[in-house]
C-alpha positions in Angstrom: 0.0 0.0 0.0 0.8 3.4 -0.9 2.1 6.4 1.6 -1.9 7.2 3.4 -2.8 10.7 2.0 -4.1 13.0 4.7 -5.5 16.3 4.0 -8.0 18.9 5.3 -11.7 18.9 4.4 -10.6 22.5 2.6 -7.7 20.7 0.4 -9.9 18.3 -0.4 -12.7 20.9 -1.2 -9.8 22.5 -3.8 -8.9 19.6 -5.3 -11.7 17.8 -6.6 -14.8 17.9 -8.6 -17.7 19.2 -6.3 -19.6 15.8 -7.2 -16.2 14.0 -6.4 -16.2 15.4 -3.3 -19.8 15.1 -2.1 -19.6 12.0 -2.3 -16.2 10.9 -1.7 -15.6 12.8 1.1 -19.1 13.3 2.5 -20.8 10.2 2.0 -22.6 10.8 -0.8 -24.0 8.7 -3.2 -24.7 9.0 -7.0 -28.4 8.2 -8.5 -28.4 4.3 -9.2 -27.5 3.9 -13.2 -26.0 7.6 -13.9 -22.7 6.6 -13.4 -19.8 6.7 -16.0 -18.9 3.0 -15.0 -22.1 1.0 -14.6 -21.9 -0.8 -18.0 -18.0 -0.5 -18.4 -16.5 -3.8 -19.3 -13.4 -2.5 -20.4 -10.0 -4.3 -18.7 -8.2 -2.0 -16.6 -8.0 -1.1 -12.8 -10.1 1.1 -11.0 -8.6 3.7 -9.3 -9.5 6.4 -6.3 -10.6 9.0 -7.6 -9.6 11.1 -4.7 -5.5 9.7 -4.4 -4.9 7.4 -7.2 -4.5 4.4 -5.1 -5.8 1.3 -7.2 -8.8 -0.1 -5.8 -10.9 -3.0 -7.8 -9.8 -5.0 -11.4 -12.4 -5.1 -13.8 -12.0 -8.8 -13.7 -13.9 -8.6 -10.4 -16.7 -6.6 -12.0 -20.2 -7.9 -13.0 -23.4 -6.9 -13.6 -25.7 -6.9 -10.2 -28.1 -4.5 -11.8 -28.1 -2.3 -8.9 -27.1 0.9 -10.6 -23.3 1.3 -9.6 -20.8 -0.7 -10.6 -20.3 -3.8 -9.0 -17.3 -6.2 -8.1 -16.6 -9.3 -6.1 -13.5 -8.2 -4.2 -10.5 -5.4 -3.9 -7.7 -5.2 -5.7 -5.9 -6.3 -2.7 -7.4 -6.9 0.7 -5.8 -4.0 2.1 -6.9 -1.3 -0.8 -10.2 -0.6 1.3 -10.6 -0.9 4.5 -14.8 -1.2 6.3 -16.8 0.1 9.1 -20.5 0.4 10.2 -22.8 2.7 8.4 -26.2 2.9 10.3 -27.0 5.6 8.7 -30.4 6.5 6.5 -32.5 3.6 8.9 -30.3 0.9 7.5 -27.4 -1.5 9.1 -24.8 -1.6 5.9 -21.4 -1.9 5.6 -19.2 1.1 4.2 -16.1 0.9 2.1 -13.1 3.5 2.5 -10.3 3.7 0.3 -7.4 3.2 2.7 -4.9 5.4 1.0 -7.5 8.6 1.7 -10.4 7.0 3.7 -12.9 8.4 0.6 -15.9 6.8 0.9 -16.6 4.9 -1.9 -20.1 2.7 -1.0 -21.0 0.0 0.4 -20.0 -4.0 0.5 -23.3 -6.9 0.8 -23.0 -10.5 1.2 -25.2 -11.1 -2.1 -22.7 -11.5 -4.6 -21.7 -14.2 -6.9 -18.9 -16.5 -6.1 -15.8 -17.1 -4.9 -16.5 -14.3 -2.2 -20.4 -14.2 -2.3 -19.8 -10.6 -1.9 -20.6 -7.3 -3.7 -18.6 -4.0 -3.5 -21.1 -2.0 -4.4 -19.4 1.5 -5.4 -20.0 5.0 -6.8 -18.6 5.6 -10.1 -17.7 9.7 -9.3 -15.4 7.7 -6.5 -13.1 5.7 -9.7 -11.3 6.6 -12.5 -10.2 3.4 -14.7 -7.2 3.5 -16.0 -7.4 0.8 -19.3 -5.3 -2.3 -19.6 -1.3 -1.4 -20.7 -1.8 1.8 -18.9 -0.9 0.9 -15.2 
């Protein structure tokens, strides 16, 4: 893993897209099927948005038909990092980038094998970089 990249909620404010940072940094969350990456199937890695660290290998993506893109595990185990999100009336479970702690959305235990789970994440929160350009 990468140096962790710490910076105020003013840097961050500066530095990126205000849709980037609503959600990234605020806990937003994009409308389900507006993002840039829901139908993607080009190879490549996923990156954050927020610091560049990679985060999720389109091999890991399918189609859950949820609205956001959709993979089965992290580029690594320690790319993201989880923690309780109880908020909205709901028990779910959030994932961080663990570069930048950006919120990226939320992990279920409904996905498809081998893990049985789905990353379940905002495409404003990723920027894939195509295969041969990593």
């Amino acid at each position: 893993m990468r140096e962790r990249l710490e910076l105020s909620d003013e840097e961050w404010r500066r530095r990126l897209p205000p849709e980037v940072y609503r959600v990234a940094r605020l806990g937003g969350t994009e409308r389900p099927f507006s993002g840039a990456y829901v139908h993607t199937k080009l190879p490549g890695t996923y990156h954050c948005a927020c610091c560049g660290a990679p985060l999720f290998a389109s091999d890991a993506k399918f189609d859950s038909g949820s609205g956001w893109p959709s993979f089965t595990r992290p580029v690594q185990p320690e790319a993201v990092w989880t923690r309780e999100d109880l908020s909205h009336g709901m028990r779910r479970t959030e994932v961080l980038c663990s570069r930048c702690d950006a919120h990226l959305g939320h992990v279920f235990p409904d996905g498809p094998p081998p893990t049985g789970l789905r990353y379940c994440i905002n495409s404003v929160c990723l920027r894939l970089r195509p295969a041969g350009e990593d």
